[in-house]
C-alpha positions in Angstrom: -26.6 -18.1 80.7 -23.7 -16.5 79.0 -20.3 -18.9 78.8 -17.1 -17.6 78.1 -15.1 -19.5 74.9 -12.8 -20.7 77.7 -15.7 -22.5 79.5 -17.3 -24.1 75.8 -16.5 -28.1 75.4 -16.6 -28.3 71.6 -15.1 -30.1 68.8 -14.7 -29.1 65.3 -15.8 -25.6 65.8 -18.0 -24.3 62.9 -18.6 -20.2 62.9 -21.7 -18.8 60.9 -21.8 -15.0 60.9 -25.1 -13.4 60.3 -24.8 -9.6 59.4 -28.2 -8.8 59.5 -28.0 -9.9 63.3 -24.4 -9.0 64.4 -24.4 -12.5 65.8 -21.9 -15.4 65.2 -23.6 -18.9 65.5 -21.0 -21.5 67.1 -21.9 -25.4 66.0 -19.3 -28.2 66.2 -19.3 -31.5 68.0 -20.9 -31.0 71.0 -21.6 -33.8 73.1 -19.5 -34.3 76.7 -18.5 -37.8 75.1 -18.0 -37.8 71.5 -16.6 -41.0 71.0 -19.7 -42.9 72.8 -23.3 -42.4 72.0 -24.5 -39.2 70.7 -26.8 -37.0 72.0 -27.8 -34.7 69.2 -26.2 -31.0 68.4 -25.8 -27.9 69.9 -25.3 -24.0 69.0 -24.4 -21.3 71.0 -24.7 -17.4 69.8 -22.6 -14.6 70.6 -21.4 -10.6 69.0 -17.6 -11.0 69.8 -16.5 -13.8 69.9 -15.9 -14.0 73.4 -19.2 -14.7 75.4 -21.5 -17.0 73.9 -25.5 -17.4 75.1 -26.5 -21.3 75.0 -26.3 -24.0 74.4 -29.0 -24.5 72.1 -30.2 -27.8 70.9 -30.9 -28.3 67.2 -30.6 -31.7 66.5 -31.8 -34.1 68.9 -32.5 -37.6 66.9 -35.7 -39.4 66.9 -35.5 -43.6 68.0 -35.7 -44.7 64.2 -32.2 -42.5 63.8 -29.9 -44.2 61.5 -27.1 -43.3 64.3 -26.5 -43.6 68.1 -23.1 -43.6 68.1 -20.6 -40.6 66.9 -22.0 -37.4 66.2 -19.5 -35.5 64.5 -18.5 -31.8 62.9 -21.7 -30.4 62.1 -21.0 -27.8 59.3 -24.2 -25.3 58.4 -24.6 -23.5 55.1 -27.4 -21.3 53.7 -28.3 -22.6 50.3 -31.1 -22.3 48.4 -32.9 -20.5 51.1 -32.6 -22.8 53.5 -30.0 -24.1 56.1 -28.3 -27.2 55.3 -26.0 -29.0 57.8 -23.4 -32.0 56.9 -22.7 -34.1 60.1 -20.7 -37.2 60.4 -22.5 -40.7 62.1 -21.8 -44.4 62.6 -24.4 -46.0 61.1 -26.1 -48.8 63.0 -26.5 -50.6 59.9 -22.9 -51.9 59.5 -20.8 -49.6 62.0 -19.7 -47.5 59.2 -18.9 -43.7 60.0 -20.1 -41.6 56.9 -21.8 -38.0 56.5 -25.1 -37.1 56.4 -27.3 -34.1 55.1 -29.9 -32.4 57.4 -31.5 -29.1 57.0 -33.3 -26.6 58.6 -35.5 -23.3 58.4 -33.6 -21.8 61.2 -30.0 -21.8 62.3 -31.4 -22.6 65.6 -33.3 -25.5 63.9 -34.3 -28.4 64.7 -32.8 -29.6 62.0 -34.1 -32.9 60.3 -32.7 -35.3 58.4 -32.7 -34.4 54.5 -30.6 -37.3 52.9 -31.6 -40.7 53.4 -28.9 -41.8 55.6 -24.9 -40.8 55.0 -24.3 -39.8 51.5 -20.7 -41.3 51.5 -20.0 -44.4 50.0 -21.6 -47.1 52.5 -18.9 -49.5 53.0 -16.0 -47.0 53.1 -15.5 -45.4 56.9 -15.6 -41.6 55.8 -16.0 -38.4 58.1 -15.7 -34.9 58.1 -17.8 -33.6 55.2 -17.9 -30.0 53.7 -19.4 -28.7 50.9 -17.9 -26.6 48.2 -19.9 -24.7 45.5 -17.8 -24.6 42.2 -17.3 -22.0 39.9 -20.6 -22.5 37.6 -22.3 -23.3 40.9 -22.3 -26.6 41.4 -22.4 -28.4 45.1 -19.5 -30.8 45.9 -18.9 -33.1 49.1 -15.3 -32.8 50.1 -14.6 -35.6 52.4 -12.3 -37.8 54.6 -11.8 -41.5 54.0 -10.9 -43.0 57.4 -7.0 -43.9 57.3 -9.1 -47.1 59.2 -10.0 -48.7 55.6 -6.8 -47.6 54.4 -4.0 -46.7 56.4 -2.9 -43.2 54.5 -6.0 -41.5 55.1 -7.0 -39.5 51.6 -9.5 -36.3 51.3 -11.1 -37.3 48.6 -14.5 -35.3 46.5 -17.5 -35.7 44.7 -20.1 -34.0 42.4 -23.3 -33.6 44.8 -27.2 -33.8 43.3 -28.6 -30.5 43.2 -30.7 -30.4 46.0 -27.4 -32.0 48.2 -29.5 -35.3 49.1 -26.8 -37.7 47.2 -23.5 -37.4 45.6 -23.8 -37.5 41.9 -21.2 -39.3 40.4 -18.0 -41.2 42.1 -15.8 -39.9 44.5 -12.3 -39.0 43.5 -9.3 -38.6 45.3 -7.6 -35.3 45.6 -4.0 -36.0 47.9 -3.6 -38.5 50.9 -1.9 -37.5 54.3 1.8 -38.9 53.5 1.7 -36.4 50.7 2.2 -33.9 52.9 5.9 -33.5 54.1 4.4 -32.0 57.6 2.2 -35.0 58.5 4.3 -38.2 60.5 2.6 -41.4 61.4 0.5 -42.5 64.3 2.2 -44.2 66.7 1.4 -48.3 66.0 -2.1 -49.8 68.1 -2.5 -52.5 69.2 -5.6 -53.0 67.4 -2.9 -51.8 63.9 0.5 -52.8 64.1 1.4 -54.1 60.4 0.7 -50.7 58.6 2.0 -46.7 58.7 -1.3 -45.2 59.9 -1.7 -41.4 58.2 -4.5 -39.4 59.2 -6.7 -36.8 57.6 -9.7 -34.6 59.3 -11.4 -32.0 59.0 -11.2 -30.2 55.4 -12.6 -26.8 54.6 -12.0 -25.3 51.1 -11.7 -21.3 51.0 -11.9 -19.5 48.1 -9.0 -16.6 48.5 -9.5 -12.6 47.0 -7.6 -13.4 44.2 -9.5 -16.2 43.0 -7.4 -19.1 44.7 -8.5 -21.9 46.6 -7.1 -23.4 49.8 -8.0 -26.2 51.7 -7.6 -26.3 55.5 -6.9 -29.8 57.0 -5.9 -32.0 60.0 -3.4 -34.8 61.3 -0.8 -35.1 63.2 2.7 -34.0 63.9 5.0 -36.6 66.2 1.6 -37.5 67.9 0.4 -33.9 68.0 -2.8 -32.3 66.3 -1.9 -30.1 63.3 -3.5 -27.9 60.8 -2.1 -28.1 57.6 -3.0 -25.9 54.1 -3.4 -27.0 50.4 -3.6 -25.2 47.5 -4.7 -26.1 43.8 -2.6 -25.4 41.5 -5.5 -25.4 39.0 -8.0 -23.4 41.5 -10.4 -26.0 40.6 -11.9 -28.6 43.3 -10.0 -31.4 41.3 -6.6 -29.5 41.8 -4.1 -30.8 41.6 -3.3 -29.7 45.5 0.3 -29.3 46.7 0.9 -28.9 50.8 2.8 -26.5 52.2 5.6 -27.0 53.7 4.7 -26.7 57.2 1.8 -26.9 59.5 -0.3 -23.3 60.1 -0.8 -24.5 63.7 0.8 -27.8 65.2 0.0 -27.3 69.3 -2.1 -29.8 69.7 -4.9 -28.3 67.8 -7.2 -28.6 64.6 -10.3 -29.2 62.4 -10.1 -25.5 61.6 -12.7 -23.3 59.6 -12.0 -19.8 57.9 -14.6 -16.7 58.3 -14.9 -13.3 58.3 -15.7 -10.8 61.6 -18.4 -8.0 60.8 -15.2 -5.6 61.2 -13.3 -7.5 58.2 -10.9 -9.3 59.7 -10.4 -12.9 58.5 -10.3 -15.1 61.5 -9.7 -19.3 62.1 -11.5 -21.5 64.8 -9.9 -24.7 65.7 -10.5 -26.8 68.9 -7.3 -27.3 71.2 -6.2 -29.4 72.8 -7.3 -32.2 71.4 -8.2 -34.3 74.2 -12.1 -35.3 75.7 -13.6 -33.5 78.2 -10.8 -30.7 78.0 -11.4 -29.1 74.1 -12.0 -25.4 73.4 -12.5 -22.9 70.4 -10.2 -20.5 70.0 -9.8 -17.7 67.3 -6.9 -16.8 65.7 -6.5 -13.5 63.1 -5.1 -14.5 59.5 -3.0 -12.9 57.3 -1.7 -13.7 53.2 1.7 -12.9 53.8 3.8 -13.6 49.9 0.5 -15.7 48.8 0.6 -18.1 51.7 -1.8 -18.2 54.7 0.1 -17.5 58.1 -1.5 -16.8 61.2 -1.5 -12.9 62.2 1.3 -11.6 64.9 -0.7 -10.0 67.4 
């Protein structure tokens, strides 16, 4: 049955496009109740961006799953002639969140688990993991760790094996959420009252025409969901990364991705609004306007 974007409960939208077909494939966070158990993934495929056929399960766990809880921002990549997606979990083991890597033959999978468990360091709470190929081709893991361990939530990166079944080396941090001049506090929980809580979600590194490289990602604004961009200064993964100035979207929407249409046009999926069951994709043209990254006027 075909579904309108309008009619699509996702999170985290994540868009592949696949010339050879003229299709888009739409993953993301997927289950009616993402903060409970989890369910598995779904995709739905569509030309333009508009009407979508699915959904399409391809990742449905098995009992001796590492998981049950959280199943978060599945990302998808071809690499190495095969389909690799990163997905975020809490593990049962000790209730951490942390990314995992599962791959697949087919971008309508199933997709199995390819690391053995989260490849994010095991006691830190981490989410939201993307990968980034460097300039001599090596794989990294861009990640969040959880403003939950540490109150300024940091996106922090590391060298990945080869094959993307383990990070290689230590994580590093590239910039925390207070850095940015954008980004205000959460209000204070109950469950957190003694600390200035700073969020970051969602980051996606995009390698610009001129050789740059940007980094979407997410927190808040005065309690509302906001997209923020990065650059480094060294177009390296290390950076250093300065913030701009002020959020690319701030209306109560995020965890955005950057990809091309079949026509050329360089277009961003974020969900909106940011609240359970009521989240949508929507897709929004971009524009480099003086070097920066603004959203197109239609």
């Amino acid at each position: 049955m075909l579904k309108q974007s309008c009619e699509i409960q996702i999170r985290d939208p994540y868009v592949v496009p696949v010339e050879a077909e003229q299709k888009y494939y739409l993953f993301g966070s997927t289950d009616a109740n993402i903060w409970g158990k989890g369910t598995g993934f779904d995709v739905y495929v569509g030309s333009d961006l508009e009407q979508w056929d699915g959904p399409f399960p391809v990742f449905r766990p098995e009992e001796s799953f590492y998981a049950e809880d959280n199943f978060w921002a599945p990302e998808v990549y071809a690499y190495q002639g095969r389909y690799y997606m990163f997905a975020t979990f809490r593990r049962k083991a000790n209730g951490k969140l942390g990314t995992a890597v599962l791959t697949s033959d087919s971008l309508l999978g199933p997709f199995q688990p390819h690391s053995e468990g989260p490849v994010t360091p095991y006691e830190w709470n981490c989410l939201d993991g993307t990968l980034h190929i460097d300039e001599s081709g090596k794989p990294w893991m861009v990640f969040c760790h959880e403003w939950k361990d540490i109150s300024d939530g940091e996106i922090c990166a590391a060298r990945l094996q080869e094959d993307l079944s383990a990070l290689q080396g230590e994580p590093i941090t590239l910039f925390r959420a207070s850095e940015a001049s954008w980004a205000t506090p959460l209000p204070l929980s109950e469950k957190i009252k003694s600390l200035t809580n700073y969020v970051t979600d969602g980051p996606f590194l995009h390698r610009t025409a001129e050789g740059g490289l940007i980094m979407l990602w997410a927190s808040f604004v005065h309690g509302s969901y906001a997209l923020g961009v990065a650059k480094s200064v060294s177009g390296h993964v290390e950076g250093p990364w300065i913030q701009e100035v002020e959020p690319l979207f701030q209306s109560d929407g995020g965890h955005g991705m950057i990809f091309r249409t079949f026509d050329g046009r360089l277009m961003l999926t974020i969900h909106t609004p940011n609240r359970t069951p009521d989240e949508r994709p929507i897709f929004l043209e971009l524009a480099f306007v003086d070097g920066r990254l603004t959203l197109k006027k239609s």
